[in-house]
C-alpha positions, -999 to 999 in steps of 0.1 A, spaced: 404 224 -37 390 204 -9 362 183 -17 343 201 26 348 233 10 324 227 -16 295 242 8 317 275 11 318 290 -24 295 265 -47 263 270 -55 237 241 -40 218 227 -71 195 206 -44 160 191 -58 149 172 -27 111 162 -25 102 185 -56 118 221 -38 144 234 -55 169 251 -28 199 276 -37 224 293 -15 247 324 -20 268 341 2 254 378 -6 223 383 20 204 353 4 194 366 -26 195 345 -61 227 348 -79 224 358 -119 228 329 -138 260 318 -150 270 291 -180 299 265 -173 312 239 -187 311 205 -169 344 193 -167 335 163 -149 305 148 -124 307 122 -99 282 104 -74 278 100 -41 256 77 -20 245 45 -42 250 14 -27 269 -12 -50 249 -44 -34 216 -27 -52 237 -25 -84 223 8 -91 261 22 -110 270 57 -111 278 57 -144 235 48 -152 227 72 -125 245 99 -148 235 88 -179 193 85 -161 204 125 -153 206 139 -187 238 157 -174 271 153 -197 305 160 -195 315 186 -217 277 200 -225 272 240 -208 254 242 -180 233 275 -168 234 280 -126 209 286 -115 188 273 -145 162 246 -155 190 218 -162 198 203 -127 157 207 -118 152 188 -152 182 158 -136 164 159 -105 129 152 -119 148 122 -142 158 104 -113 132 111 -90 110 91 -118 131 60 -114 116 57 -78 147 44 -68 160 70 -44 142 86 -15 166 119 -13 184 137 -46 207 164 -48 228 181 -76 259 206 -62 290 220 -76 314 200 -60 341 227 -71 352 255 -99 382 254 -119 393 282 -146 374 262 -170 343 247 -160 326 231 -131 330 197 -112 291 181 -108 283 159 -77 248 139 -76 243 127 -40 218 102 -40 200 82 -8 186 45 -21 154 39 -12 158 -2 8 154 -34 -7 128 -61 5 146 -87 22 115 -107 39 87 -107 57 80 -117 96 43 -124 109 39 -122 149 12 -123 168 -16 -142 142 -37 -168 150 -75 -169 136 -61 -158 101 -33 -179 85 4 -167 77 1 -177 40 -31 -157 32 -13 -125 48 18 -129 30 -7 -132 -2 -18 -98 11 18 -88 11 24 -91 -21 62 -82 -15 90 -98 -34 127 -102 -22 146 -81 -38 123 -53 -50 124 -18 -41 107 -9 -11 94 27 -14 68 39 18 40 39 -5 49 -2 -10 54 -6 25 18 14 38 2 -5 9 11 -38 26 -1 -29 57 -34 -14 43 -38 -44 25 -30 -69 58 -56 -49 83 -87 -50 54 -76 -88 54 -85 -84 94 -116 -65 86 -135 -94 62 -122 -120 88 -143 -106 115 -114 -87 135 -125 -53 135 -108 -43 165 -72 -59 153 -40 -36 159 -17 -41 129 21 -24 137 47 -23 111 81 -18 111 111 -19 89 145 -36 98 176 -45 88 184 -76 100 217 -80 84 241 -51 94 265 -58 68 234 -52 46 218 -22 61 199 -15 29 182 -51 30 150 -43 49 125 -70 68 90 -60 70 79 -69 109 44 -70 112 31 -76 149 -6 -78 150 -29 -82 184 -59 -95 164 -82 -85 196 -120 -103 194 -138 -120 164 -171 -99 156 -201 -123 162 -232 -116 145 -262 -103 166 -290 -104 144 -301 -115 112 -328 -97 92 -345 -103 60 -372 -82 44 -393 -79 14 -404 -117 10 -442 -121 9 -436 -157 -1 -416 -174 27 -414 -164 61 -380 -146 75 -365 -177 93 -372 -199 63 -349 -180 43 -326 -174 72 -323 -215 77 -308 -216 46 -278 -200 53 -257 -221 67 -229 -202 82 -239 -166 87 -265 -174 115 -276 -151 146 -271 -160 181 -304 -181 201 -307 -186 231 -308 -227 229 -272 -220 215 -261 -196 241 -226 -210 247 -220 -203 206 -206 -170 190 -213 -170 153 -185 -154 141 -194 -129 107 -171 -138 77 -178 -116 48 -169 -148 22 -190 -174 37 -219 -149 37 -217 -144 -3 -219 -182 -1 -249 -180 20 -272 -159 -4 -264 -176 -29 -280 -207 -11 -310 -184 -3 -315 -182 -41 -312 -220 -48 -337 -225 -26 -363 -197 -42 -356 -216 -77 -362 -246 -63 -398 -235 -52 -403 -218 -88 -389 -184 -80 -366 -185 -104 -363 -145 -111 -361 -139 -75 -327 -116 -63 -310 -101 -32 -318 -67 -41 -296 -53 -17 -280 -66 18 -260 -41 44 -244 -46 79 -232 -25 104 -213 -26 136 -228 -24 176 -209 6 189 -182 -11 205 -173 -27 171 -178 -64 189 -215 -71 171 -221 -71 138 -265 -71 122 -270 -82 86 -294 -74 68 -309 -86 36 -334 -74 14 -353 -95 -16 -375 -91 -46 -396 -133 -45 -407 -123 -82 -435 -146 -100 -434 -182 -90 -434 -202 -121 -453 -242 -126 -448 -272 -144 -480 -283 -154 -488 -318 -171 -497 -320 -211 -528 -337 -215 
């Protein structure tokens, strides 16, 4: 028979996403189940640049020439599930390709989930091409399932976030460069990295031992605007201020404080995301002295 006509008179074996579909001709209902042989099963769809063979696709299935099969039954859900765990292919199916007096032809039609060619970076300038690649984390070659690819992107726009670019606009998009390799896939990312968040104020409570700006003065890079500095826009990074209290500690212990912490420090954002206020609150603890032995 004709391989087209395999729609017509077989019955679809079709695991696609986790639903299990089957068609008859007789008003839609289920068929009763049938055991046949398989005489033979072939595969359609996998791409021989990947290297994924048909003959390991079969063997992954479970399915075997000669063994019985029962349509509609558990097997092909069972092949379905096997392959679906190799999270290599983004679409399965299992049909009867055709009938013969003594068994059954099997086709598995398989849809390759790409490969990771590269990645391309537009549009960045306050935060550096290498430390969003590191946020990538995307190697040539491997497969790129959407999970992979949304991941990546996550990862790049939190990058954005603890740089101070709140109001960045990450877009992503997959291409294939090469269309003599359309399964070779280039992640684009275009970013508009919008305004730096610049910090507002800077509070500091719960010190009975030193004033608020003496403690603020230590920090050296997460500092509030003034307005002898008004042409400046202190720009919040989330690293430099873990630098910054640990300073503010350094500078308790060196005064005799030396079981003083940062019991706890917040910020949040002005409403138009542009502003960011700091807050820091600390325990001085008992300030110890060196006396002299007489």
């Amino acid at each position: 028979m004709f391989r087209d006509s395999r729609i017509f008179h077989s019955i679809l074996l079709c695991l696609s996403f986790g639903v299990a579909f089957y068609s008859h001709p007789l008003y839609g209902q289920r068929p009763a189940p049938e055991v046949y042989k398989i005489l033979g099963i072939t595969v359609e769809g996998n791409s021989p640049e990947s290297g994924t063979e048909s003959g390991a696709i079969i063997a992954n299935s479970g399915l075997k020439v000669g063994d019985e099969i029962t349509i509609p039954g558990d097997q092909a859900h069972q092949a379905v599930l096997k392959l679906w765990a190799l999270r290599i292919f983004s679409d399965i199916q299992i049909l009867v390709d055709h009938k013969s007096q003594g068994g059954i032809y099997l086709l598995i039609k398989v849809k390759e989930y790409p490969r990771f060619e590269r990645v391309v970076v537009r549009g960045n300038d306050d935060v550096s091409e290498d430390d969003i690649r590191k946020k990538v984390n995307l190697t040539k070659g491997q497969i790129l399932t959407p999970e992979d690819t949304s991941k990546a992107i996550a990862a790049v726009r939190q990058l954005y976030k603890e740089e101070g670019h709140l109001l960045a606009v990450l877009r992503g998009e997959l291409v294939a460069e090469d269309s003599s390799k359309p399964n070779r896939q280039t992640l684009k990312l275009n970013i508009d990295e919008g305004p730096s968040v610049t910090i507002d104020r800077v509070i500091i409570l719960g010190s009975a031992a030193f004033p608020g700006d003496d403690l603020k003065g230590q920090m050296d890079d997460t500092k509030e605007k003034t307005w002898w500095h008004f042409w400046s826009h202190p720009k919040f990074d989330r690293k430099k201020f873990e630098g910054d209290k640990d300073r503010i500690l350094k500078f308790y212990r060196k005064n005799g404080y030396l079981d003083a912490e940062i019991v706890s420090d917040s910020t949040w954002y002005s409403a138009d995301n542009r502003k960011i206020t700091v807050l820091l609150n600390v325990r001085d603890g008992p300030q110890y002295k060196i006396r002299g032995i007489a």
